[in-house]
C-alpha positions, 0 to 999 in steps of 0.5 A: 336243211340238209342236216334235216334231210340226212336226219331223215335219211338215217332215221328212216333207214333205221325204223324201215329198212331195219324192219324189211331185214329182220321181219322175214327172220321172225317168218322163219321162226313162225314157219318153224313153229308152223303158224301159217297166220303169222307167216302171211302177216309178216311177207305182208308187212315185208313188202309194205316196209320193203316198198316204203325203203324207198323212201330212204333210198330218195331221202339219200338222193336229197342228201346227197344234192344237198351236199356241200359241193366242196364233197364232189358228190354225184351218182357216179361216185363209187361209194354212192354208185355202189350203195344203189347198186346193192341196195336195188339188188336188195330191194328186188331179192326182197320184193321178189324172192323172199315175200313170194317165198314167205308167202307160198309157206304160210299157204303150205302150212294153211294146208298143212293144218299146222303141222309144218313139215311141208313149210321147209319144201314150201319156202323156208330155204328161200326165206332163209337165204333171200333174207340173209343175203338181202340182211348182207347187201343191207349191211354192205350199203351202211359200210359204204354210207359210213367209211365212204371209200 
């Protein structure tokens, strides 16, 4: 049962945590392009895959009580500590920072008619830097799930 449980744990971490990363990247591709429509779909589909993370992040919890006791694991050892850590930070940048910001520049380019100059002072800063430091924590979690130091 634990091999099924750390399938799924990976699994999903791949098909939804990967999502929640890479979608606010294509948002500012659309912001560039100045599609507005494109923008609110992806800060929607942001945060749906940014809520359903959670799912990995209680699928780890499952592997990890599963675990042979012979490891030692609990919540207060460091890797696993710090895994959760970096990954609520991520959850809250991404839930937060980076859909609001997504969110505010598909209205600036709805109001802009397109054009998109109003977008960069609208969001895209914010998208930009939200998105690369949650995609930094996101990558910094996967280290530690994998060498576990």
């Amino acid at each position: 049962m634990d091999t099924l449980i750390s399938i799924l744990h990976v699994t999903s971490a791949v098909f939804i945590v990967g999502p929640m990363a890479i979608l606010p990247m294509t948002a500012m591709r659309a912001v560039r392009a100045g599609n507005g429509g494109q923008v609110a779909v992806l800060a929607k589909s942001t945060m749906v895959f940014s809520w359903l993370s959670l799912i990995v992040f209680l699928l780890g919890f499952g592997a990890m009580g599963m675990a042979d006791e012979e490891f030692g694991l609990t919540f207060t050892t460091p890797w696993i500590l710090w895994s959760i850590i970096l990954y609520v930070i991520a959850f809250v940048l991404s839930v937060f920072v980076v859909v609001p910001a997504m969110r505010k520049a598909a209205e600036a380019l709805a109001g802009d008619a397109g054009s998109g100059d109003g977008a960069a002072q609208a969001g895209y800063p914010a998208i930009a830097a939200g998105s690369g430091i949650v995609s930094l924590l996101l990558v910094a979690v996967v280290v530690l799930m994998v060498w576990k130091p």
